[in-house]
C-alpha positions as CSV (number, residue, x, y, z in Angstrom):
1,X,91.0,-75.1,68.5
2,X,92.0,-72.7,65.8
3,X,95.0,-70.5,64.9
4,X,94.7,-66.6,65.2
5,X,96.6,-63.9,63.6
6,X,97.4,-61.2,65.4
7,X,98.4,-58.1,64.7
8,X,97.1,-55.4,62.6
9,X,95.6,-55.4,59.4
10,X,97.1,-52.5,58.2
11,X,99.5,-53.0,55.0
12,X,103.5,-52.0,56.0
13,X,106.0,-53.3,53.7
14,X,109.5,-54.7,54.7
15,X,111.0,-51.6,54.6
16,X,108.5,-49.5,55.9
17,X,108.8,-51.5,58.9
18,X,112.1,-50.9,58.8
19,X,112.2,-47.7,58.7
20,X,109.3,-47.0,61.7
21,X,111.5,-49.4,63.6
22,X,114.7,-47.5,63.1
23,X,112.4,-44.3,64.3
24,X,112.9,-46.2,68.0
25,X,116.9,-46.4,68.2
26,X,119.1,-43.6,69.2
27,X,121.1,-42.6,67.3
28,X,119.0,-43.7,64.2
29,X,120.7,-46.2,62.0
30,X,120.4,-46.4,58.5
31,X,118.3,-48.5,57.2
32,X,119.7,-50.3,53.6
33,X,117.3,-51.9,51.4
34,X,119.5,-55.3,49.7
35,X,117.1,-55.4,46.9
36,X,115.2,-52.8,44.8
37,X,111.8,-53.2,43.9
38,X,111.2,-54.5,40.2
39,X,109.5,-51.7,38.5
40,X,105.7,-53.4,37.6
41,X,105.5,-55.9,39.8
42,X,103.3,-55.5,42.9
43,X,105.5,-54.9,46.4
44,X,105.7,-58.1,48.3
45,X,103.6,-57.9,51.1
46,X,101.6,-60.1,53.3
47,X,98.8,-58.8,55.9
48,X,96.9,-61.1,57.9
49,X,93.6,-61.7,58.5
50,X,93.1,-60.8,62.2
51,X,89.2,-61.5,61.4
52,X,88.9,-64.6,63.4
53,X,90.2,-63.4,66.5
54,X,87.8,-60.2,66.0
55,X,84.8,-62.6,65.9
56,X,85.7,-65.2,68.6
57,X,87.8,-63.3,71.1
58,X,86.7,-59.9,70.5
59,X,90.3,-58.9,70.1
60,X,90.8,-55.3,68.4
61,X,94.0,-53.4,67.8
62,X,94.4,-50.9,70.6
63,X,97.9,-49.5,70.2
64,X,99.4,-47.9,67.0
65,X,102.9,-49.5,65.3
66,X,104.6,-46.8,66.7
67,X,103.2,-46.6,70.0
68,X,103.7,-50.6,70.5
69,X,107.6,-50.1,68.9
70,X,108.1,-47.2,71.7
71,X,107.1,-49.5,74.3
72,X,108.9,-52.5,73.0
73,X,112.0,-50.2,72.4
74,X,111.5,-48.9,76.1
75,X,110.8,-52.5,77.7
76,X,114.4,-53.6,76.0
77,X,116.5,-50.4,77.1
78,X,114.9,-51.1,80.8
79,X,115.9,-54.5,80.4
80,X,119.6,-54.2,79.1
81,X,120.2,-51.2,81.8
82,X,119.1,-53.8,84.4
83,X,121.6,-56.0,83.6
């Protein structure tokens, strides 16, 4: 048995994340980065390898980040009106 990654390997940083996520909420918050980038050093980023689960389970990304946030968002506002 092995571990997968799963996912997309399509590089986002924090705060890009951030941001796309914040693209989902009504009204849009602000989003506040607490630390600035240091100015020559490479952005802090990590993207996995989702080339294991390619090869043995034939798994492929199918939905967009914003598509999968939208439904995520949608899933939770369903969810909380349900209450």
């Amino acid at each position: 048995m092995h571990p997968y990654n799963v996912g997309a390997e399509t590089e986002i940083s924090i705060a890009g994340l951030a941001h796309a996520v914040a693209r989902q909420v009504v009204p849009m918050p602000d989003v506040r980065i607490a630390k600035a980038a240091v100015a020559g050093r490479p952005a802090e980023r990590y993207v996995p390898s989702t080339a294991r689960a390619r090869h043995d389970l034939g798994v492929t990304t199918t939905i967009e980040l914003e598509e999968a946030l939208m439904r995520t968002m949608n899933w939770y506002r369903h969810k909380q009106m349900s209450r």
